[in-house]
C-alpha positions in Angstrom: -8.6 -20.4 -38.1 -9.6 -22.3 -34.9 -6.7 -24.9 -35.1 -4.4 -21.5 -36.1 -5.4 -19.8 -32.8 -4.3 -23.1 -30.6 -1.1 -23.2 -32.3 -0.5 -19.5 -31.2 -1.7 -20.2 -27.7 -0.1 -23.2 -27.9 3.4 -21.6 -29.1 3.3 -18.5 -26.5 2.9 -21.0 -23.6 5.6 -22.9 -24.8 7.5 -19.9 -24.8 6.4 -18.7 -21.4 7.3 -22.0 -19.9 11.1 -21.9 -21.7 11.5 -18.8 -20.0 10.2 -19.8 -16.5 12.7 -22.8 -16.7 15.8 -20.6 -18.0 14.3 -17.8 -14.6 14.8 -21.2 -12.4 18.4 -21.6 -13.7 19.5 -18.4 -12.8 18.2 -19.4 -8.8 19.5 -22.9 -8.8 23.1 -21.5 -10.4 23.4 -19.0 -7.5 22.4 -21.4 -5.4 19.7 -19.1 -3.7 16.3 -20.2 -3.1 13.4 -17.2 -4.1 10.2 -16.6 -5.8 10.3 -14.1 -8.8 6.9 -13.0 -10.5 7.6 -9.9 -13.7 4.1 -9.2 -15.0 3.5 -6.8 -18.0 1.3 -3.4 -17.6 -1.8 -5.3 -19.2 -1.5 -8.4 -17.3 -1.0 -10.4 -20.5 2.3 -11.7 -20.2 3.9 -13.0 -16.6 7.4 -14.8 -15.7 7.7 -16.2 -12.6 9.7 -18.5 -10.4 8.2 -20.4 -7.4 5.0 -18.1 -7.0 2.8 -20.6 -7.1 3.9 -21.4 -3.5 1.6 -19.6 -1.2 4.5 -18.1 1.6 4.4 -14.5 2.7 6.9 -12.8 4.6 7.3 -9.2 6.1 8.0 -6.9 3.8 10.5 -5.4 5.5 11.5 -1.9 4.3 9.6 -2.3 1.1 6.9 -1.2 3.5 8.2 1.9 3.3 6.3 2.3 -0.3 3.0 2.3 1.3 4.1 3.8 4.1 5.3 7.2 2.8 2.1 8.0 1.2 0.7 7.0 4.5 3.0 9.6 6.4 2.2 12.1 4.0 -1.4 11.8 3.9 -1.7 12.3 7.3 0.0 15.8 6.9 2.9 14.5 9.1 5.4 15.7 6.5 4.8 18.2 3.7 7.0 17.1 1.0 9.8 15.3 0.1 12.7 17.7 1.2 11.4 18.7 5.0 14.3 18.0 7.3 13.6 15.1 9.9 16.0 16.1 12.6 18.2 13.0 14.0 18.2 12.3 17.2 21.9 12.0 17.8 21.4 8.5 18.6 24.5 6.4 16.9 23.6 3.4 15.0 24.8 0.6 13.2 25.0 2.5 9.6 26.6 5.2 8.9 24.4 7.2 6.6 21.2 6.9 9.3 23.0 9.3 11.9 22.3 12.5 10.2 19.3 14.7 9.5 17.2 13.1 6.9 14.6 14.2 4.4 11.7 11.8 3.2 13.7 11.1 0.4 17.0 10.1 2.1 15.3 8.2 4.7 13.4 6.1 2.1 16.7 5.9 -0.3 19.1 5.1 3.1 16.3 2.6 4.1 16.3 4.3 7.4 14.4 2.7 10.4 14.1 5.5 12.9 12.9 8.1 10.6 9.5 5.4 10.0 9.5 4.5 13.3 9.5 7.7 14.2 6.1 8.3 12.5 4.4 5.3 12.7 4.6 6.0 16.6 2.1 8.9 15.6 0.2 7.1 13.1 -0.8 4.4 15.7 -2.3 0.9 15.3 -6.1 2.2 14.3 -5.2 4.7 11.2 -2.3 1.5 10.1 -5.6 -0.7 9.8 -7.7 1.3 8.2 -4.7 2.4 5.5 -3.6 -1.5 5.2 -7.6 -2.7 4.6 -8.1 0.3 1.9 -4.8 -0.4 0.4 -5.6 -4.4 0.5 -1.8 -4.6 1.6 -0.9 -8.8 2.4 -2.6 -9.8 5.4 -3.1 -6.1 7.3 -2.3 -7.2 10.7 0.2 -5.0 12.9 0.6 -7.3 15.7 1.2 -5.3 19.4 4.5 -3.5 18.5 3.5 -0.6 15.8 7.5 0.4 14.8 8.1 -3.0 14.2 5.1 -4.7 12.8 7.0 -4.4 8.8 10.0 -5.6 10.0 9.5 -8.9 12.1 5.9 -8.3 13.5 2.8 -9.5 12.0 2.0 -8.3 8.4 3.4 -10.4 6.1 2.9 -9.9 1.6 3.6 -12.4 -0.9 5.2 -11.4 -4.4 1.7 -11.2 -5.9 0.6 -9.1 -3.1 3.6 -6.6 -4.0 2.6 -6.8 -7.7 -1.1 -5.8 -7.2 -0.1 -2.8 -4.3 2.4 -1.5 -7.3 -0.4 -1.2 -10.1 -2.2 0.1 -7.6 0.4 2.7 -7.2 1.4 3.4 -11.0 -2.1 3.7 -12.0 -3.1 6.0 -9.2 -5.5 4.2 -8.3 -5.4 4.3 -4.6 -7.7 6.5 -1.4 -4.4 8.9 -1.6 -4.1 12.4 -2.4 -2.0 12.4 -5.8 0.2 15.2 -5.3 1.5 12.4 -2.7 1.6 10.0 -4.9 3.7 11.7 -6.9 5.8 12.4 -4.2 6.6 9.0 -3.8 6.8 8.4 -7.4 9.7 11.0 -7.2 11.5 9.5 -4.4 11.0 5.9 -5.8 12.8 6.6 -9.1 16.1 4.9 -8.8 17.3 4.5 -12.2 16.8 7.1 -15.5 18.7 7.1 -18.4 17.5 7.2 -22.5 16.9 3.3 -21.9 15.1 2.8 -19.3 13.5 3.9 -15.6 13.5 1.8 -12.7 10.9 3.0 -9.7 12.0 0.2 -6.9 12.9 -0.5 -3.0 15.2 -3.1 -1.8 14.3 -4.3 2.0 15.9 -7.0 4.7 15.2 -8.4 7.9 16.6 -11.6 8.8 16.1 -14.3 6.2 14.2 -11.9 3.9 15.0 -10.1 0.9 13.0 -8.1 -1.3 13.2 -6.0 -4.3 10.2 -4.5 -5.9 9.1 -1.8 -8.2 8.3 -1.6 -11.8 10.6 -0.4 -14.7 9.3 1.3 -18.3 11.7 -0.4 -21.4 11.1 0.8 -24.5 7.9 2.0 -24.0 6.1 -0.8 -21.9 6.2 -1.0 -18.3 6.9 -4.3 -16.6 6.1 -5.1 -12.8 8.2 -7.0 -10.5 8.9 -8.5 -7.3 11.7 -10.7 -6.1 12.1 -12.2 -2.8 14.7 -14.6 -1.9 16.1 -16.2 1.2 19.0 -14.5 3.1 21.7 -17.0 4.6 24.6 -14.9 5.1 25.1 -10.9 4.1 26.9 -11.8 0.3 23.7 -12.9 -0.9 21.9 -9.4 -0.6 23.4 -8.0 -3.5 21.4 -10.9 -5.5 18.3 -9.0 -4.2 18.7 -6.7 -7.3 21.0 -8.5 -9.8 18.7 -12.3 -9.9 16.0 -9.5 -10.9 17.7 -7.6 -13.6 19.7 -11.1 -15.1 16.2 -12.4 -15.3 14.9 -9.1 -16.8 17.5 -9.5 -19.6 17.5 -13.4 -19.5 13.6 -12.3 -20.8 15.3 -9.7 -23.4 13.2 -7.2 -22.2 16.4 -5.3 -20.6 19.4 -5.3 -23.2 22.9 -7.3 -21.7 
């Protein structure tokens, strides 16, 4: 029984490690340079690309996970569907110079709308959110509507991983109608296959996307970051992680 139960540990790392190289392949083919980690609900089983390199970066708008439950929490906006009145200021996209609701300004990835808020939430409530969320290295740096973006905090994938458990379990100093909320405005993808809860962000050389996705029953963590060199690459943000989700055969071709 002893030498049967190395040659199943034996076997499953094998199998892990076929899987990391054929993850590598899909980088190296695209010719994009990134770090990948996809981590099962029990912890048990994790794929991963280049993660056991120790780089952070800013997060970018994937802050804007933790920072909707941090807007809502503090009663700043009551759900989902309140109207955050533009400004009439024109900028570079389209579809941020309108009113916005939560959940348009976290689906359009727009900048003012959390800017807007974390001018109100200020530098001492950020710390004390970031140290009780254990979120990357919890520093704002002196400018508090930039600090996500090209400031000071900076998260690794396996600092995104451990925030979204965190999150799916409920299992964070947040009121959970509002995590719900978020849950809501997270879902990006339902069909009879599969749900996808994610966030894309970018700033500069840095793209992220992160969330987790229930297949068949099991839910599977992830969190992709790769570098940015010129604007065609950002779609690889999302496709890298689903080619490497069916690559795995957890997601069907």
């Amino acid at each position: 029984m002893k030498y049967l139960g190395l040659l199943i540990i034996w076997t499953f790392s094998a199998n892990i490690y076929a899987a990391d190289k054929e993850i590598a392949s899909l980088y190296r083919d695209n010719n994009i340079h990134g770090a990948i980690l996809i981590e099962s609900a029990d912890g048990k089983i994790k794929y991963q690309h280049n993660v056991d390199d120790p780089a952070s970066f800013v997060p970018a708008s994937t802050f804007k996970i933790p920072n909707t439950l941090i807007i809502l929490e503090e009663g700043l906006i009551k759900d989902a569907s309140e109207i955050i009145a533009w400004d009439g200021v024109e900028r570079e996209y389209a579809r941020w110079n309108k009113d916005q609701t939560l959940k348009s300004a976290f689906q359009n990835s727009c900048v003012w709308c959390y800017q807007r808020y974390a001018k109100k939430i200020g530098h001492v409530k950020y710390h004390k959110y970031l140290r009780d969320f254990d979120y990357g290295n919890q520093l704002t740096g002196s400018e508090i509507t930039r600090f996500w973006l090209d400031g000071d905090l900076r998260v690794s994938v396996k600092d995104q991983i451990s925030f979204l458990r965190k999150l799916y379990e409920e299992n964070l100093p947040i009121q959970k109608q509002h995590i719900k909320t978020l849950k809501n405005i997270m879902l990006s993808q339902s069909n009879s296959q599969m749900k996808i809860w994610s966030k894309t962000g970018w700033s500069g050389k840095d793209g992220w996307y992160v969330g987790y996705l229930i297949v068949n029953e099991q839910t599977w963590f992830f969190a992709n970051h790769i570098e940015i060199n010129q604007s065609s690459d950002l779609p690889l943000r999302k496709k890298l992680t689903m080619d490497t989700f069916k690559a795995l055969r957890i997601v069907q071709q």
